[in-house]
N, C-alpha and C positions, 0 to 999 in steps of 0.2 A: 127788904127780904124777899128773896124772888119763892114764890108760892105756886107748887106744880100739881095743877087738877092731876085725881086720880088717875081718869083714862089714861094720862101722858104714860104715866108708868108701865103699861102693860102694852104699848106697841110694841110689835115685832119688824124687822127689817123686811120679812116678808109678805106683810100687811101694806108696808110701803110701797114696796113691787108690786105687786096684785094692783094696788085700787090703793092711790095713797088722797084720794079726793076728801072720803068723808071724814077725815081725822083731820085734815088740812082744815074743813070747812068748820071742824068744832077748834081748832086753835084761832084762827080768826075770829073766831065769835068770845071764843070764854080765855085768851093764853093768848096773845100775838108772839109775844115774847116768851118761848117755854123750856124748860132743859129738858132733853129729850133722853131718859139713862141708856135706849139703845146705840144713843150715838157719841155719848158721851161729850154733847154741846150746847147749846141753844141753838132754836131752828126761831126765825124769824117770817112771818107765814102773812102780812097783808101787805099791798100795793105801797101803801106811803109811806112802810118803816123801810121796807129795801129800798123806795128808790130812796129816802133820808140817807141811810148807810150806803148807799153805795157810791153816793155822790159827796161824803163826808172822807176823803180820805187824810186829812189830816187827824182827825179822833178816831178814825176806823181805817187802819192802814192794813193790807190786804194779807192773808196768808194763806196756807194751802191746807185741806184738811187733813187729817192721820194718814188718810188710803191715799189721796190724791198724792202725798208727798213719797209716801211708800211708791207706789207707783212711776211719777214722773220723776223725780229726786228734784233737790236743794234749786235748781237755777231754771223751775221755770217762769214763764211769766204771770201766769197764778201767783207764784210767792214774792214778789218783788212789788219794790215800791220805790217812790221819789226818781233818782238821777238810773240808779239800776234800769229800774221797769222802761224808764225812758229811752233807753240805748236797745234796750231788747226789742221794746214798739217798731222803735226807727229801723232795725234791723227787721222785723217781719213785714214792715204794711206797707214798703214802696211795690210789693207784686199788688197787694189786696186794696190800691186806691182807687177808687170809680175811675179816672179817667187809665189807667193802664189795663182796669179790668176787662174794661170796653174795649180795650183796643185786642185781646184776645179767646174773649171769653166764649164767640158762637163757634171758632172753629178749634177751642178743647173740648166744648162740649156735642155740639148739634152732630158731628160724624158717628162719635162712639154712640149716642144718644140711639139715634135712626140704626147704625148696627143690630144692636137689644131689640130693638122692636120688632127689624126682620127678622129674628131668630125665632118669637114667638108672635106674632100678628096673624100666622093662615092657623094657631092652634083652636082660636075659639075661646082659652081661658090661662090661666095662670096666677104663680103666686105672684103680685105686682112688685112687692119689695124685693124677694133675693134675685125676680129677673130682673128688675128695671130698678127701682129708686135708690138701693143702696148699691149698687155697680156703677150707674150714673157718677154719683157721689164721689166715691174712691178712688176711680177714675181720674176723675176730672181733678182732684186733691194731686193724685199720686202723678199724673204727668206735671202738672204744675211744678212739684216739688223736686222732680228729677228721677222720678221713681218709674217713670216709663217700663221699664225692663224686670218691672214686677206685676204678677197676673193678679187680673181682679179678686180671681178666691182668694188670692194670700193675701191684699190689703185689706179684704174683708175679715179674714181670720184674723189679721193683726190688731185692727178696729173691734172686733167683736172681744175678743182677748183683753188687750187693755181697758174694755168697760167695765169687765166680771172684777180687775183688777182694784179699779176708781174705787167701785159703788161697793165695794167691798169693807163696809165703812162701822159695822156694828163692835161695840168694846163690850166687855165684858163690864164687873162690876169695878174692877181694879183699873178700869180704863184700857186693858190690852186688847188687841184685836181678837174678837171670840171666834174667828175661821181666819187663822195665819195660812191656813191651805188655799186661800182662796187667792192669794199673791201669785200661785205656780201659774197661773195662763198668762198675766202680765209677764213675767219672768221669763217665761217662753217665748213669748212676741218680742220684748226687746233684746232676748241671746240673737232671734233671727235679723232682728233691724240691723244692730249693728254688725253682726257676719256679714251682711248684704250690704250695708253702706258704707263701711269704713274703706274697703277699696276705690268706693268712688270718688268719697273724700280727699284722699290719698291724691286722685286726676285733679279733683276742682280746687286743690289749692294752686297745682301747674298752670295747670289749664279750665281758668276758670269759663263759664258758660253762662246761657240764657237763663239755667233754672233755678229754681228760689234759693233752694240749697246752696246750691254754690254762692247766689248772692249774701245769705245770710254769714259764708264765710269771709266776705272779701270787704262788703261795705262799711263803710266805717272806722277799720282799720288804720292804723299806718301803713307807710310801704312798706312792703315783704314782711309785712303779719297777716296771719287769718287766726280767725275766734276760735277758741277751743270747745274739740269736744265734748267738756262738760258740762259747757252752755248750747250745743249744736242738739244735742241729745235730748235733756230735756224738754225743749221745746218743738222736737220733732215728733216725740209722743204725745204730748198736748196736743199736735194738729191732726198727727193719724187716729187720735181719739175725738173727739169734740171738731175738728172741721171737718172730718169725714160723716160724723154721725150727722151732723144738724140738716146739712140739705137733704141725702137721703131721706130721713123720717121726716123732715116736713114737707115733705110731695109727700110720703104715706099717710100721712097724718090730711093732707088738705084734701086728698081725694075721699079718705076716710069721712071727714066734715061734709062733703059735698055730696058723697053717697047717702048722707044722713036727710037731706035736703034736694032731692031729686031734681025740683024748679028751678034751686041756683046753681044745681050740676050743668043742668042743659045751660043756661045762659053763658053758664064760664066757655062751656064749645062754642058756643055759637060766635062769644065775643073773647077773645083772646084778650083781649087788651085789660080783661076781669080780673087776670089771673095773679099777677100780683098783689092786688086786694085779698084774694080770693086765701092768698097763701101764706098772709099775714093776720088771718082769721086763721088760719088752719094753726099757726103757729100759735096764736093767741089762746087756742083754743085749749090745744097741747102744747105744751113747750115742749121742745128737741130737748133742751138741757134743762131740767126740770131743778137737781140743787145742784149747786155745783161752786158755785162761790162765798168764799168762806172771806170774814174778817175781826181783825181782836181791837178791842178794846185800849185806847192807847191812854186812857184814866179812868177814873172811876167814873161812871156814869149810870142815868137813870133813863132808858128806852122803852116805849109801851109800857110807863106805869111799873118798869121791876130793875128796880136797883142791880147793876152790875160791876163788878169791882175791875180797876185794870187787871187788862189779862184777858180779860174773858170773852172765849170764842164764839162767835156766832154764823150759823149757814142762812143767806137768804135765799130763799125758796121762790125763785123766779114761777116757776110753776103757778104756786099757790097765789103770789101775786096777779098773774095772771087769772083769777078765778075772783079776784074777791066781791064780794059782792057792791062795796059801797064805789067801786069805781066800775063796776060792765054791768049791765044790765042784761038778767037770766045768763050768766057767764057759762054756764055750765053746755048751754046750744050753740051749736056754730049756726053763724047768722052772716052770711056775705054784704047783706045791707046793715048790717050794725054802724052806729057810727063812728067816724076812723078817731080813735084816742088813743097815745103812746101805750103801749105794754112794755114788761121787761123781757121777752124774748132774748134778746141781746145784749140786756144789762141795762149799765145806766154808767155816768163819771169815766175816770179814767180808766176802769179796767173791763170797760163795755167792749161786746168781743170786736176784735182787732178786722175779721172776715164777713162783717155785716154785709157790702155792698156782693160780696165773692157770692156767699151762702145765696142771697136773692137772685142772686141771678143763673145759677145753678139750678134753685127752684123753678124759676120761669121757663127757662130754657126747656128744662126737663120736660114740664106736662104742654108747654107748646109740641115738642112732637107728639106728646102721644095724643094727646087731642084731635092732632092734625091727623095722627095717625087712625086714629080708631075713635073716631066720633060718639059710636054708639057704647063706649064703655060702661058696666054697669056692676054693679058689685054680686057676688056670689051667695047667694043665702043662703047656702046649704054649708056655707063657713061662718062660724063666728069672727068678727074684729077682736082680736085679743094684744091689746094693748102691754105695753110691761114697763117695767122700770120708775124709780124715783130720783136718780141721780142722772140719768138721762133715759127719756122717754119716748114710746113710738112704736106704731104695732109690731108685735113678732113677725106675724104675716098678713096680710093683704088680699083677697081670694078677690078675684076681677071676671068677666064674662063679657062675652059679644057674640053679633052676631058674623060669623065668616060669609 
């Protein structure tokens, strides 16, 4: 009989967003495993039970949550599993494998990168994220993918749109979404993806190309087939949501950490070579994608001590993973000498994110210029860090200073 401490009962969706730490830190401790009536699931909240489930997909075969599904629909690779998920993998990760990464990755990134900087480098200050780390980001996704011929404010509005859409995730008591309104920006983002992509589409099944897109139409296939749109789509929202989001906020997130720690700010300039450590704490610290993977119950089972029946869905909270206490020591401080031990950032099993090696290098990339660029970067005090989100995480804004 699963047994759900009061507190559970009375979080709100916007409690989560705010500051979803100290509630995370009392399920961990008194609930690992707890139904949560805002979300109408079980949220799974310490280190060893996600990575358990996540790496269990034969009892825990993957599905997508209420909003996620609303949002991306039926085929993406969130909801798939076995021979499915394997064909869609196959089809997204020959762009996202280290050795092709590397063979493109300084000259998608490092031109636009150095661009940003000279636009605001003689100002003296700025906000870091909307000038630099999520323009970087979307960038660097949207040429990749073929989207060249779309400006960075509209992949950002498309990324910022489909997030409010995801996290849009609270039921009511009947289990229906308590803000159906809250669909209308996703809904809008992808009226305009596909207005914008379907002609291109249209080219890259002729005349296929270098970009991912086109590839994901052609690979794998037989001759004179290409995959349909109602798998091209799904999982093109998945990337302009979630692979767009994760490197952006983690450069925001790692400079944020290291502003916190002024001694291993300096070191990271002084020594590049830091900076990947540096941003794998920063992730650790904050997950980019805080909940976000959801999986059911394929028997009846008993997890953290509370009987579960088939069927029953549960969200691992990489996040809170990320935080617990019995696996990081004071998890709660970004520490660049901590020492290096797996986190879930990225997941875990087979449905561990597909752009791991893409995202890090994105990250590196990034605060290598600006490092290079503005050595003496330093954080604004007269702004707060205002951090948001529970289903994906990362400051709102950034406030930065130097000296010109």
């Amino acid at each position: 009989m699963t047994i759900t401490p009061d507190f559970v009962n009375d979080i709100t969706m916007e409690q989560l967003e705010a500051d979803p730490y100290p509630f995370y830190e009392r399920l961990r401790k008194e609930a690992p495993v707890a139904f949560v009536p805002a979300l109408g699931m079980h949220l799974v909240s310490t280190r060893e039970l996600c990575e358990q489930i996540a790496r269990d997909d034969e009892n825990w075969p993957a599905v997508i949550s209420a909003a996620g599904g609303r949002t991306f629909g039926p085929a993406a690779l969130l909801n798939t599993n076995g021979e499915e998920h394997r064909e869609l993998r196959d089809m997204v990760e020959p762009h996202l494998q280290p050795s092709a990464v590397d063979k493109y990755i300084d000259n998608l990134v490092r031109p636009f990168a150095r661009e940003r900087i000279a636009a605001f480098e003689n100002d003296g200050h700025v906000d870091i994220v909307e000038a630099y780390c999520e323009p970087v980001s979307v960038r660097a996704l949207g040429d990749l993918l073929g989207l060249d011929d779309v400006s960075t404010d509209k992949l950002r509005e498309w990324f910022h749109k489909l997030s409010v859409s995801f996290t849009n995730a609270a039921v009511d008591e009947n289990g229906e979404f308590a803000n159906p309104e809250g669909f209308r920006p996703g809904d809008e983002a992808k009226a305009e993806i596909i207005a914008h992509v379907d002609p291109k589409i249209d080219k890259w099944i002729t005349q296929p190309d270098h970009t991912a897109i086109s590839h994901w139409l052609h690979d794998g296939m037989p001759e004179g087939q290409t995959r349909s749109r109602d798998v091209i789509y799904p999982n093109l929202y998945v990337f302009l949501l979630g692979a767009m989001q994760e490197p952006g906020h983690a450069m925001a997130t790692t400079l944020a950490g290291l502003f916190s720690r002024p001694e291993q700010l300096e070191r990271v300039i002084d020594d590049p070579e830091l900076i990947p450590r540096a941003a794998a704490e920063g992730m650790r610290w904050v997950a980019p994608i805080w909940s976000a993977v959801v999986k059911r119950a394929a028997r009846d089972v008993t997890v953290g001590g509370v009987d579960l029946p088939e069927g029953s869905i549960v969200m691992l909270t990489y996040g809170s993973a990320n935080q617990d206490e019995h696996a990081y020591d004071a998890p709660s401080q970004y520490d660049l000498d901590r020492p290096v031990k797996p986190t879930m950032t990225f997941g875990a099993g087979k449905h561990a994110c597909a752009g791991t090696y893409f995202a890090n290098a994105v990250v590196r990339i990034g605060l290598e210029e600006l490092f290079e660029a503005i050595p003496n970067l330093e954080l604004d005090t007269d702004h707060e860090v205002d951090f948001w989100g529970w289903g994906f995480r990362g400051p709102k804004q950034l406030f930065v200073k130097w000296e010109v």
